[in-house]
C-alpha positions in Angstrom: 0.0 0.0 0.0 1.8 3.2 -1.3 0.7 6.2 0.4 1.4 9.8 0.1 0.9 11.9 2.8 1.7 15.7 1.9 -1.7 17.2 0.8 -1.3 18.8 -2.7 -4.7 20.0 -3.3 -5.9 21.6 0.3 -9.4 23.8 -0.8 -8.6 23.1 -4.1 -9.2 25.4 -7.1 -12.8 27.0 -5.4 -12.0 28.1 -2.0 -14.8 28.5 0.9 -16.5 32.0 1.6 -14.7 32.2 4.6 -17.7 34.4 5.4 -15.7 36.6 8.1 -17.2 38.9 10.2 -19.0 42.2 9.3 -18.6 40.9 5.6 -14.7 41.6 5.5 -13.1 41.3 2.7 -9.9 40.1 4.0 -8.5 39.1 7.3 -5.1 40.6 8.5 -3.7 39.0 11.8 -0.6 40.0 13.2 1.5 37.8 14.6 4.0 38.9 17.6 7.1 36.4 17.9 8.4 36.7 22.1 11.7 34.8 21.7 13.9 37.2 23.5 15.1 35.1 27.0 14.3 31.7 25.2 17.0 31.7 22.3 20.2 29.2 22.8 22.3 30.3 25.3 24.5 28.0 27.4 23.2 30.7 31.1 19.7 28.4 29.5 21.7 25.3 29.4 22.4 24.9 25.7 25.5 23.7 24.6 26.0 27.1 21.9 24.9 30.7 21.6 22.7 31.5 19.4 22.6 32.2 15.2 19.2 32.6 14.2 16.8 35.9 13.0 19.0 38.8 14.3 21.1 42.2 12.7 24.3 40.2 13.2 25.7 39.0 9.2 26.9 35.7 9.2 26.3 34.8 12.8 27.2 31.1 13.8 26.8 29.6 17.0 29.9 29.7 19.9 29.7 26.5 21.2 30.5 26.8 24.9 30.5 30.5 25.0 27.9 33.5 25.6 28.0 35.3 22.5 27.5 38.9 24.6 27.0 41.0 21.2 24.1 38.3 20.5 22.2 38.3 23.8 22.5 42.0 23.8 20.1 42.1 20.3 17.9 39.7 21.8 17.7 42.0 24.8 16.7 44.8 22.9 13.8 42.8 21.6 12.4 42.9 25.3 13.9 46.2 26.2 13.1 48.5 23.8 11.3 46.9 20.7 8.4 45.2 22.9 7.3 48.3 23.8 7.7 50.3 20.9 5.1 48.0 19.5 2.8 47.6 22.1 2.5 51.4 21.9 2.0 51.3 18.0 -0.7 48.5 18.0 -2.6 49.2 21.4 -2.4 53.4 19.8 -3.7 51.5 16.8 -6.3 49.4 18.6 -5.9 46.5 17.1 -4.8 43.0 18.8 -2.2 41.1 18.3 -1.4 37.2 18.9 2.1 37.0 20.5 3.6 33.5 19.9 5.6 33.3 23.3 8.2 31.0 24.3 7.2 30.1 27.7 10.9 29.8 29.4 11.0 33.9 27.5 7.6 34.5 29.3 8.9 33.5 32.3 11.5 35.8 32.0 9.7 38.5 30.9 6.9 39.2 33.3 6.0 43.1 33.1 5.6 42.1 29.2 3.4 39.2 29.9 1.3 41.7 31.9 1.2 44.4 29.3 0.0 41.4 26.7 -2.6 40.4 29.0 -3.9 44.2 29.8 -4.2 44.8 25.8 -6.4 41.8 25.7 -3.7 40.0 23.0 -4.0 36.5 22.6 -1.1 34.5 24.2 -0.2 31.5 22.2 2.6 29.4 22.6 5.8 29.1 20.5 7.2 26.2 22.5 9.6 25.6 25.5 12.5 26.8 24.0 13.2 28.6 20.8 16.0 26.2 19.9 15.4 23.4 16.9 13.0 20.8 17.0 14.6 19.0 13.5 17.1 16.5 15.5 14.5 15.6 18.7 13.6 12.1 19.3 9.6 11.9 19.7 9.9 11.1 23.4 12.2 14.0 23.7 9.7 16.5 22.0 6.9 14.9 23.0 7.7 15.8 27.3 9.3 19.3 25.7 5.6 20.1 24.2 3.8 19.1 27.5 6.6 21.0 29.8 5.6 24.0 27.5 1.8 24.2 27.9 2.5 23.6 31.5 4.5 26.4 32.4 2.4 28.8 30.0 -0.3 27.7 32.2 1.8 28.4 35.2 3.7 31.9 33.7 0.2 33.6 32.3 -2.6 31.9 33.9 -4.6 30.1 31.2 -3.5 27.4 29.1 -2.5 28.4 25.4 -5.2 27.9 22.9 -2.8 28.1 20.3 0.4 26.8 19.1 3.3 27.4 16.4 7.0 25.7 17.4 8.6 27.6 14.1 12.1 25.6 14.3 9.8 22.2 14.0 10.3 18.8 12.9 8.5 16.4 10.7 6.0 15.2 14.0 5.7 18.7 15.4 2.3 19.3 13.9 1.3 15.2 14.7 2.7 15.2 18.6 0.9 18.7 19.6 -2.4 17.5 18.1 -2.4 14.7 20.0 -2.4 16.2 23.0 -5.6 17.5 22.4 -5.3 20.7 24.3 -4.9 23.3 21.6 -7.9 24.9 19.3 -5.4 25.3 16.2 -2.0 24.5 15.5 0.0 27.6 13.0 3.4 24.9 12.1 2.4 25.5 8.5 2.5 27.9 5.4 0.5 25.8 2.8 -2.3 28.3 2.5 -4.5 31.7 2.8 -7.4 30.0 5.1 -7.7 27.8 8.0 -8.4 24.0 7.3 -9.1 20.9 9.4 -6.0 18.6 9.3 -7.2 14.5 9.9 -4.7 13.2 13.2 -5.9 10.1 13.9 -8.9 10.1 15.4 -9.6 13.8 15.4 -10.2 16.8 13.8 -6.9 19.5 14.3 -7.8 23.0 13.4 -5.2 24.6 11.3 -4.6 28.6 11.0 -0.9 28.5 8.0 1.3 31.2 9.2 3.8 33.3 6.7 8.0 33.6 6.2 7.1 36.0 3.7 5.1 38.9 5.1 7.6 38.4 7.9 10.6 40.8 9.8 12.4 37.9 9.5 13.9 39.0 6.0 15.4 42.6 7.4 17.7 38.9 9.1 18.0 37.0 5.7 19.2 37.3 2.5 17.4 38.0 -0.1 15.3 39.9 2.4 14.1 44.0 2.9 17.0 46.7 4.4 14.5 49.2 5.1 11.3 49.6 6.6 9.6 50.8 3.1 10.3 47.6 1.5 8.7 45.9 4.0 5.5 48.1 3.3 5.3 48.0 -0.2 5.6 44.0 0.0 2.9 43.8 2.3 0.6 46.6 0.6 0.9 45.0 -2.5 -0.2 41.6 -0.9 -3.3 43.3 1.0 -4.6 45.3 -2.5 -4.2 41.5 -4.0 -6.0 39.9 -1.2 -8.5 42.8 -0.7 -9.6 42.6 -4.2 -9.7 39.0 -4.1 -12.2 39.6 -1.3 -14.4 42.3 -3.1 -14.6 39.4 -5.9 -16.1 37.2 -3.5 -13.4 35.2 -2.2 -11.8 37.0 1.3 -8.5 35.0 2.6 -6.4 35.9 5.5 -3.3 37.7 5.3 -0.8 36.8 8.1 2.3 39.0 9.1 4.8 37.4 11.3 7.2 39.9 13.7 9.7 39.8 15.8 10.2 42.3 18.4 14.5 42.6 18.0 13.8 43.4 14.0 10.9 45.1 13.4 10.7 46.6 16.8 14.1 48.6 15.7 12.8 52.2 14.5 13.4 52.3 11.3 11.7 49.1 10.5 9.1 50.0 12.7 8.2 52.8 10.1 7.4 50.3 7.7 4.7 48.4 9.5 3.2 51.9 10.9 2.7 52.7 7.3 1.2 49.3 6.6 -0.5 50.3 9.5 -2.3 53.7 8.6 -2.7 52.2 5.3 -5.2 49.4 5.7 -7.0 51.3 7.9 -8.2 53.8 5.2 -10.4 50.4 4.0 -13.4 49.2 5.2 -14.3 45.9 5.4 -10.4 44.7 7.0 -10.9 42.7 10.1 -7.8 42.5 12.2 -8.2 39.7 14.3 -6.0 37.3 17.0 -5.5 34.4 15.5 -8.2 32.8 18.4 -10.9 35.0 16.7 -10.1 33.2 13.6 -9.8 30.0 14.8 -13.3 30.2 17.0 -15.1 31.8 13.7 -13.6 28.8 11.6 -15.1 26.1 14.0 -18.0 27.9 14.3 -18.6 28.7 10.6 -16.8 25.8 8.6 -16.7 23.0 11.3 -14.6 19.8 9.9 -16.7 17.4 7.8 -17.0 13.5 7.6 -16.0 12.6 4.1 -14.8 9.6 2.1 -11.1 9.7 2.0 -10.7 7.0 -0.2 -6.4 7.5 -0.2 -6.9 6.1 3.3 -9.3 2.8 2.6 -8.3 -0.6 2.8 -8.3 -2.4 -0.5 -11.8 -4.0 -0.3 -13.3 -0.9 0.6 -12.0 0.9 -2.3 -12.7 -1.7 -4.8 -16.3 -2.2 -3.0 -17.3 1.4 -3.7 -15.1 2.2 -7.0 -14.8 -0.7 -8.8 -18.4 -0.1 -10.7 -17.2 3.2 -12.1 -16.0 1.7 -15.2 -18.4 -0.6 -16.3 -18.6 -4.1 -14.9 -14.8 -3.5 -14.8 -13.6 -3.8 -11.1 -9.8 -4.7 -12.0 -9.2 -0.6 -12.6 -10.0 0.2 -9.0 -8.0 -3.0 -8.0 -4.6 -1.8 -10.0 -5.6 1.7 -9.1 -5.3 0.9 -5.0 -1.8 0.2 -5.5 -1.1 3.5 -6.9 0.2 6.6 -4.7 -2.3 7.9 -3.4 -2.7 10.6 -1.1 -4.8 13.3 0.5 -4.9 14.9 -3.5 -6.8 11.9 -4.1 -9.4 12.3 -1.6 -12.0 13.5 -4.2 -14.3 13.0 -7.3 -11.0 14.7 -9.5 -8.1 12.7 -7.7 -9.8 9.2 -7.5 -10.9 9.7 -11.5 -7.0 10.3 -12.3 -6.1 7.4 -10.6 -8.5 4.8 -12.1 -8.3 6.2 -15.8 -4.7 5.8 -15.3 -5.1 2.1 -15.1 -7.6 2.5 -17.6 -5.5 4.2 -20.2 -1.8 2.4 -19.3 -4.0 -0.8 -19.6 -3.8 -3.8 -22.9 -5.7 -2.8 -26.1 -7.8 -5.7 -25.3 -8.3 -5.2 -21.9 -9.4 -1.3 -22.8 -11.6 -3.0 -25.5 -13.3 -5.1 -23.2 -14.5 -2.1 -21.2 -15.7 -1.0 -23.9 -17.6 -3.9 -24.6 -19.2 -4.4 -21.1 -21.1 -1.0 -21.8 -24.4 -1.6 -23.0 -26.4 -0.5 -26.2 -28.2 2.7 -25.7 -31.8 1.9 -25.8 -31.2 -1.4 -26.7 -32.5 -4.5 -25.3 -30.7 -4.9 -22.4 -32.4 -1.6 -21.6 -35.6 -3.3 -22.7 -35.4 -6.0 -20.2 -34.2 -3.6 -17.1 -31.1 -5.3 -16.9 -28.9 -2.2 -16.6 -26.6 -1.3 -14.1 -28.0 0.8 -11.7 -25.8 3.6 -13.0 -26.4 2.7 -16.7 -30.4 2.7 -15.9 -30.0 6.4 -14.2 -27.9 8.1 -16.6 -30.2 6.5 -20.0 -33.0 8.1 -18.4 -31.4 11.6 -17.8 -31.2 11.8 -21.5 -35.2 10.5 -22.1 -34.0 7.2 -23.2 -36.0 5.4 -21.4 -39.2 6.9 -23.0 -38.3 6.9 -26.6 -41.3 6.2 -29.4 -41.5 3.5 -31.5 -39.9 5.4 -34.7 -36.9 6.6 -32.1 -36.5 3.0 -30.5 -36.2 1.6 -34.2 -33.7 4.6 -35.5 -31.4 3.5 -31.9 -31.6 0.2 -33.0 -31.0 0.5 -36.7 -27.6 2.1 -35.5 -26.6 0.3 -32.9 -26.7 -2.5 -34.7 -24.9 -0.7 -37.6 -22.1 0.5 -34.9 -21.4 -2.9 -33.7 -20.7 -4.3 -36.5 -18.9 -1.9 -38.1 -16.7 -1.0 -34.7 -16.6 -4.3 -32.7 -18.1 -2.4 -29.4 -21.0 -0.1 -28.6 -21.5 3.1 -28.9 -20.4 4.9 -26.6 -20.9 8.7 -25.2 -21.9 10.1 -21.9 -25.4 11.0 -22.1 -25.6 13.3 -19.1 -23.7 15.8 -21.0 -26.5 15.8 -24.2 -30.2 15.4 -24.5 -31.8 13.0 -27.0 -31.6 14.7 -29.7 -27.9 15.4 -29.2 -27.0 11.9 -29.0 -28.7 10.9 -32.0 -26.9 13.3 -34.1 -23.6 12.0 -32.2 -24.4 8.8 -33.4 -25.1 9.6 -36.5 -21.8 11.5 -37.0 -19.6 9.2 -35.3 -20.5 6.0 -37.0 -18.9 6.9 -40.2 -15.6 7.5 -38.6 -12.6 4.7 -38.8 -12.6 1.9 -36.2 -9.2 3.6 -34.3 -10.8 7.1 -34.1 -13.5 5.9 -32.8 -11.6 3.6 -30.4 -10.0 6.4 -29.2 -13.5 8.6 -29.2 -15.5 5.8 -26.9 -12.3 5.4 -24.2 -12.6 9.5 -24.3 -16.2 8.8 -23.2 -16.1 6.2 -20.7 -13.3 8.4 -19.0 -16.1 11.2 -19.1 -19.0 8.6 -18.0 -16.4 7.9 -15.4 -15.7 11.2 -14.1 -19.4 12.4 -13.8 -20.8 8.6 -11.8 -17.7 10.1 -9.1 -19.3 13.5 -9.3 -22.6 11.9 -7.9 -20.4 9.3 -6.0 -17.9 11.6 -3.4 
């Protein structure tokens, strides 16, 4: 069994109405990263100093050393930048989500108080803000429940939310198990909130951004002033706002870390950013909490087929009728790769007209052959398929008059033995009068064209019975 578990497709090419409040047409949520007092530093017991996200070019880590130039930047973060913030969003009045580190929170405890006066939403950003990559699963597994505890302990209330940011592959899997969090932000694969599938459960989950983010005044290519950083994200909110007035509002995250953008002339930037959006109506500037309770509220997960994850007789059980009275295309199609993109009317169809099409010429022929005449006599006797039965009568087949009944015959008997197989089209695409000109058109063709023409339709036949089926 080959399984694929990235998710390719997500909402796929029509997105929900996220339907946010007030009408909005978009949704910007700023995101507030407290690292500064939870970075690597061996006064936390880590074996190096730290190299990540600050004004320092080419920093690496000192292994056994305070790197004092290091942990002064990261001190500025709390010092200075915090508040320079606070001031600009609370002057502002809009919230914020801080993603806090809860051994920084700890640390930090007037800033923690400030959050909590400004009613921002206090979600946590892990234990430590060291790498996750290397852990073993026991190892990040106690780390996770060591840092919802002494959130819980540091601000009072457990976090609601949670985004590591220097995760590994089972981040996402080990924090949704725990079951304590309302949404999980460890990913960047979208511009809405979606339910993610962990084992038994539903896991709510609000994709954050390393691109509307501070964190590229610390990375090259990145922005080296504070205008850059506004015209990137102005362009993204006129995109996203018009996207919105068309009838299809996203969410616009911006990431930020108080040692970069809390620096003043970066902090220019986002105050322009800033004043701009709020010349617009219909922005909502949400915590990320007021998204995710609006999500679960509005677009709660649904119980759906996921036919990636059935078990071989299941799949052949409910997809091996598609084709006609050809089960072996679901059976070779099980063994494909499948994944999450599969987990629809679109993804299962590619799969099974794969087999269909990388199948024998005689195999291919005797799909063709298993499909009945239209209005013929198996039709007559009510010995259709049940699908075969349903989609004859969309088309009025099953009420033809006598001159009609004798014209379908006439050619099918005409097609058969010019072709070798029936003719073939989907009907729920034409009415009766369509098909009848179809037939007449197609019979003259040569026996390979019209080969070719009748798998073309029982691809298409295909397709629509997994419209009606998923």
């Amino acid at each position: 069994m080959q399984r694929y578990p990235r998710n390719m497709i997500g909402h796929g090419p029509d997105r929900p109405d996220a339907q946010w409040p007030g009408g909005a047409k978009v949704a910007v949520q700023f995101v507030l990263n407290y690292e500064e007092g939870g970075e690597n530093c061996i006064l936390h017991g880590d074996a190096a100093s730290e190299a990540f996200l600050s004004d320092i070019a080419g920093a690496a880590q000192w292994p056994g050393q305070r790197h004092w130039n290091m942990e002064s930047i990261y001190e500025y973060g709390a010092r200075a930048g915090f508040w320079r913030l606070h001031r600009l969003f609370t002057g502002a009045g809009i919230p914020v989500t801080i993603y806090g580190v809860a051994t920084a929170l700890a640390r930090s405890p007037e800033q923690v108080d400030a959050m909590k006066d400004a009613g921002w939403e206090i979600a946590s950003h892990g234990l430590k803000w060291v790498e996750h990559k290397d852990m073993p699963e026991p190892e990040e597994r106690a780390a996770i429940a060591e840092a919802i505890r002494l959130h819980t302990e540091v601000v009072g209330d457990p976090p609601r939310g949670w985004y590591t940011g220097r995760c590994s592959a089972n981040t996402v899997r080990l924090v949704a198990e725990t079951g304590a969090l309302d949404y999980i932000s460890d990913t960047y694969d979208d511009d809405l909130p979606y339910w993610l599938r962990v084992d038994d459960r539903d896991q709510l989950i609000i994709p954050y951004t390393l691109e509307a983010n501070d964190m590229r005044f610390a990375t090259a290519p990145g922005y080296i002033e504070g205008e850059q950083f506004f015209t990137y994200l102005k362009d993204a909110f006129d995109m996203l706002y018009a996207e919105g007035q068309a009838g299809k509002p996203a969410m616009m995250s911006i990431g930020l870390h108080c040692r970069l953008i809390g620096r003043p002339g970066k902090a220019a930037g986002l105050k322009r950013f800033i004043d701009y959006i709020q010349g617009f109506d219909g922005v909502w500037c949400p915590r990320r909490i007021d998204i995710a309770d609006h999500w679960a509220a509005t677009h709660p997960p649904v119980d759906k087929p996921r036919p990636s994850l059935m078990d071989r007789e299941t799949f052949v059980g409910t997809f091996g009728g598609v084709f006609e009275h050809s089960p072996w295309i679901a059976e070779r199609a099980w063994d494909l790769e499948l994944g999450p993109a599969h987990d629809s009317a679109a993804g299962v169809h590619n799969a099974l007209a794969r087999m269909f099409r990388s199948a024998s010429h005689a195999e291919r022929l005797g799909v063709l052959t298993a499909h009945p005449d239209l209005a013929g006599k198996l039709a007559e006797a009510k010995r259709l398929t049940a699908d075969s039965t349903a989609e004859q009568a969309s088309a009025g087949l099953d009420a033809l008059t006598d001159a009609e009944r004798a014209r379908f015959t006439s050619l099918n008997t005409e097609y058969v033995d010019k072709h070798g197989f029936p003719f073939i089209i989907a009907v729920r695409d034409h009415d009766k009068a369509g098909i009848l000109a179809a037939f007449e058109r197609r019979i003259a063709n040569d026996t390979n064209t019209e080969f070719a023409e009748a798998c073309r339709q029982v691809e298409r036949i295909a397709r629509l019975r997994l419209e009606t089926l998923i």
